[in-house]
C-alpha positions as CSV (number, residue, x, y, z in Angstrom):
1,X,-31.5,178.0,201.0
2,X,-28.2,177.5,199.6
3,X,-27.7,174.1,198.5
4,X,-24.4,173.9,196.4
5,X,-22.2,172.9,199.1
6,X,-24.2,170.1,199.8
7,X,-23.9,168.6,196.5
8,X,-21.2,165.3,197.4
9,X,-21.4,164.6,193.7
10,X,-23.0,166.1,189.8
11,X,-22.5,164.9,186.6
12,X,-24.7,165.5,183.6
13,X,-26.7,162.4,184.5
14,X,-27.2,162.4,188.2
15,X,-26.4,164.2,191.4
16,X,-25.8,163.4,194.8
17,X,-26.8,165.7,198.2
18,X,-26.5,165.7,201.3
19,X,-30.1,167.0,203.4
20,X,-30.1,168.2,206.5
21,X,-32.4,167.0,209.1
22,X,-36.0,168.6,209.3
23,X,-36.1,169.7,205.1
24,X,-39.0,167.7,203.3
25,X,-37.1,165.8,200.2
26,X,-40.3,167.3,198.5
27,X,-44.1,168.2,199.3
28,X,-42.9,170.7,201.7
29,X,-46.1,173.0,202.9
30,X,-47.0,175.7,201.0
31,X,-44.1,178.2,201.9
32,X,-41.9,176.0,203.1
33,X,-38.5,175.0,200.6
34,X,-37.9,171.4,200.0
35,X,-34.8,169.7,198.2
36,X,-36.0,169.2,195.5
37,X,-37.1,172.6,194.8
38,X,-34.0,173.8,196.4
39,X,-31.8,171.4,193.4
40,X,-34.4,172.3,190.3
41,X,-33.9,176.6,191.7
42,X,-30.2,175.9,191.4
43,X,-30.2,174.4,188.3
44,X,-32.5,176.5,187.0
45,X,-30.0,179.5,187.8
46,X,-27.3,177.7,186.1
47,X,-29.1,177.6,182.5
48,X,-31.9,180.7,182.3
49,X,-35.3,179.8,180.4
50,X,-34.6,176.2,180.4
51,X,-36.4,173.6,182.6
52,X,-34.6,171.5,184.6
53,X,-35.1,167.8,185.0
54,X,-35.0,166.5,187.9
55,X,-35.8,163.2,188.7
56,X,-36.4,162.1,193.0
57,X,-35.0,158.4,193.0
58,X,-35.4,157.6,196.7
59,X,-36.7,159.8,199.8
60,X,-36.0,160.3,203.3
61,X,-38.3,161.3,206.4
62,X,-37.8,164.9,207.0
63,X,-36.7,164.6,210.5
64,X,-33.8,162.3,208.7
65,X,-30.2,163.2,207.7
66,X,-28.5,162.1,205.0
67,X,-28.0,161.6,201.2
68,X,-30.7,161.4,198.6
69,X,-29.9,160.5,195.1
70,X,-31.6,162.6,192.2
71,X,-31.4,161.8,188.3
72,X,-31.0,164.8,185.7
73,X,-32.0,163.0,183.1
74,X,-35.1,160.8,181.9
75,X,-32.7,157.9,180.5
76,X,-30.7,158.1,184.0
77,X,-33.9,158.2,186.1
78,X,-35.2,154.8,184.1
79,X,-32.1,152.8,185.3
80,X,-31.5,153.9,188.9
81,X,-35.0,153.0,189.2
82,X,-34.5,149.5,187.9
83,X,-31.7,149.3,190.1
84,X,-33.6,150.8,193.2
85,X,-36.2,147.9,192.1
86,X,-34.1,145.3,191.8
87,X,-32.0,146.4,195.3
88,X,-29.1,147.0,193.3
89,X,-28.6,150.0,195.1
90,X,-27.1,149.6,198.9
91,X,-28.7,152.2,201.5
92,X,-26.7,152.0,204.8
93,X,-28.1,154.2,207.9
94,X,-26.4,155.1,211.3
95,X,-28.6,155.2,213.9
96,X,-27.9,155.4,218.1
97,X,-30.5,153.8,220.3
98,X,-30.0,153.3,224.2
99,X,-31.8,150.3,224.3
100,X,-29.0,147.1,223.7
101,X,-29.3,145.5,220.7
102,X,-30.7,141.3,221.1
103,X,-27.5,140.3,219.6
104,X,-24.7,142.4,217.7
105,X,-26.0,141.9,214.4
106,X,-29.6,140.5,212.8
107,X,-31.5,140.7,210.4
108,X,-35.6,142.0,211.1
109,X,-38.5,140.9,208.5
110,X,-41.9,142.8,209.5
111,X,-45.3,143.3,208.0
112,X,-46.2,146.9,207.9
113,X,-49.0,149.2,207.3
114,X,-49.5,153.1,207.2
115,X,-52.4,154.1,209.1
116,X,-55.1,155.8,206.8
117,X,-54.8,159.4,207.4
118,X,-52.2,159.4,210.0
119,X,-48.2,160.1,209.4
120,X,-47.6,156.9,211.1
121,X,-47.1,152.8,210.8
122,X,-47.3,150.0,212.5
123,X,-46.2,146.2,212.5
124,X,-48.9,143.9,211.9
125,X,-49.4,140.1,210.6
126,X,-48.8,139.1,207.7
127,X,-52.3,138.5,206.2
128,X,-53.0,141.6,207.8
129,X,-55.0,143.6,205.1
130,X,-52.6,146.1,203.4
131,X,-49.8,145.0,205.2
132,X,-46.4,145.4,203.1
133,X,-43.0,143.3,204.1
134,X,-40.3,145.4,205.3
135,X,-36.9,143.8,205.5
136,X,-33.3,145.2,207.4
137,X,-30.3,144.6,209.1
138,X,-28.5,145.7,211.5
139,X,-24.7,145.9,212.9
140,X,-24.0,147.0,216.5
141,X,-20.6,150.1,215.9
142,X,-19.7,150.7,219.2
143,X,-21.5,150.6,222.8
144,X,-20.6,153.6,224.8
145,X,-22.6,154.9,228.1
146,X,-24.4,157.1,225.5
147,X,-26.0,154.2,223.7
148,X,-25.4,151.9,220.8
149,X,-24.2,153.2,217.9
150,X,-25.4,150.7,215.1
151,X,-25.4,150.5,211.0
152,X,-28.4,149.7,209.2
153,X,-28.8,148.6,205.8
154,X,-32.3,149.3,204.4
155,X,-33.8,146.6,201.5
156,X,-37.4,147.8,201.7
157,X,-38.5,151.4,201.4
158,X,-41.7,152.0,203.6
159,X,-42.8,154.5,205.3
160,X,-40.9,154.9,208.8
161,X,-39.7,151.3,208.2
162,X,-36.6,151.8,210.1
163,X,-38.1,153.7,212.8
164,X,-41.5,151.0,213.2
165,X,-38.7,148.0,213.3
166,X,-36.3,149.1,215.5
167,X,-38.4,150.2,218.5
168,X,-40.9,146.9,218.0
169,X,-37.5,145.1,218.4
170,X,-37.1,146.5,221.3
171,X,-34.3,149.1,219.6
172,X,-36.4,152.4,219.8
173,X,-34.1,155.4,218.5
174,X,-33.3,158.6,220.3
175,X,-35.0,161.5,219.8
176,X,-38.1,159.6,217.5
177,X,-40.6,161.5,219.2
178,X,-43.3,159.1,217.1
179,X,-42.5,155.7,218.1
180,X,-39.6,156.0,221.3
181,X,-41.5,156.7,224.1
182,X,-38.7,158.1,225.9
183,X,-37.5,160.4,223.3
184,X,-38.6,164.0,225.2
185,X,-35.3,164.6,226.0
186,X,-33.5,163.6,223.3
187,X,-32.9,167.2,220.6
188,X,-32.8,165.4,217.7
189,X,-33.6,162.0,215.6
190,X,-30.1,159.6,216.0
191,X,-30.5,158.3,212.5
192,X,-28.9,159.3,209.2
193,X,-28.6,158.0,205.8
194,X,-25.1,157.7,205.7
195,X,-23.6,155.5,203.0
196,X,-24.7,155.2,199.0
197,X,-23.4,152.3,197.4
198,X,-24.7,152.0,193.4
199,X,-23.8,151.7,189.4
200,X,-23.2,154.6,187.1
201,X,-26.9,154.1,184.6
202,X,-24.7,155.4,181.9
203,X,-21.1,154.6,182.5
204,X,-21.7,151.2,184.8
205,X,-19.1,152.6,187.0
206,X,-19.5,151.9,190.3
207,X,-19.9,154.6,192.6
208,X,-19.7,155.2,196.3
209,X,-20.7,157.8,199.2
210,X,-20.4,158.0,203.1
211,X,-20.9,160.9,205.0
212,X,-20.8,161.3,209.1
213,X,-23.3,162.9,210.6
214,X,-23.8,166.2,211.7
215,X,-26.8,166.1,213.9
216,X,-26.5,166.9,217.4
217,X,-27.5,163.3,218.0
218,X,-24.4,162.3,216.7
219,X,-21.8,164.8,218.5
220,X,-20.5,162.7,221.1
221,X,-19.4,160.2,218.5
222,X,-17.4,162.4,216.0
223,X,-14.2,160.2,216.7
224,X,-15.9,156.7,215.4
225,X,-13.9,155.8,211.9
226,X,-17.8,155.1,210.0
């Protein structure tokens, strides 16, 4: 696939792309390109007989949009990582659900596991066995007769996290065939990783990236200033 014009930034430390809806970040099926084998092929093509580092600092679902940060270097992948621990580094999502939101904004604190075996969580107690906390917050965009258009910001990283907390809220997403019942006739998932707020781990400069969506989800809102 070709991947250069979704590069939003590179530098000889880290790199910044934008992934379409429904490519793995990595672990794709045998057969089937992923990002980051799509990245490593084009940097591999830029320098012949050398390997390519390539660290993967964060992930995203494959049915979700949006930008994934990678680290060309070992020294660069040690401190994003440090800042990714640490929540140094802001993840903001745009998502659309029908349902309305409780209040305009909130914050949600769940307990999560991943079932054994199965692509899927749940919320749980607390002392459930396993369970892992999974905090976010949300902002309510716009209300339109489509939906809600809402930002997320994401301080956990489990699996499905956003998609588990916002439909046990009672905020299921469109098109989340997994946990919106009503999704059938809904294309397309209506969430995307949408802004990248973080520090340069060489040059401390802080750095910044938004994107809008181009999902069909997302096509009836093209004229929201996000």
């Amino acid at each position: 696939m070709e991947i250069q014009s979704r590069i939003l930034y590179e530098d000889p430390h880290l790199l910044v792309c934008h992934k379409p809806a429904g490519l793995a970040v990595q672990n794709a099926r045998i057969g089937c390109m992923d990002l980051e084998s799509a990245v490593k092929n084009l940097l591999a093509a830029r320098n012949p007989g050398a390997l390519p580092y390539l660290g993967v600092i964060h992930r995203l679902d494959q049915p979700v949009e949006g930008l994934v940060l990678f680290a060309k270097t070992k020294s660069a992948a040690k401190g994003l990582h440090a800042q990714l621990t640490s929540g140094q580094i802001e993840k903001y999502y745009v998502a659309i659900s029908t349902h309305r939101p409780p209040q305009s904004c909130g914050d949600l604190t769940d307990w999560l596991v991943k079932e054994p075996g199965k692509n899927f969580s749940r919320v749980v107690p607390k002392d459930f066995a396993g369970a892992k906390k999974a905090h976010l917050s949300y902002r309510v965009l716009k209300e339109a007769t489509e939906g809600f258009l809402l930002e997320i910001r994401l301080y956990t990283g489990r699996h499905h996290q956003i998609r588990v907390q916002m439909a046990h809220a009672g905020m299921p997403l469109i098109g989340d065939r997994k946990y919106n019942t009503e999704a059938d006739s809904v294309p397309a998932l209506g969430l995307c990783a949408y802004k990248l707020r973080l520090r340069h781990p060489i040059t401390q400069k802080e750095l910044h990236f938004c994107i809008f969506p181009e999902g069909p989800a997302f096509a009836r809102w093209k004229n929201l200033p996000i």
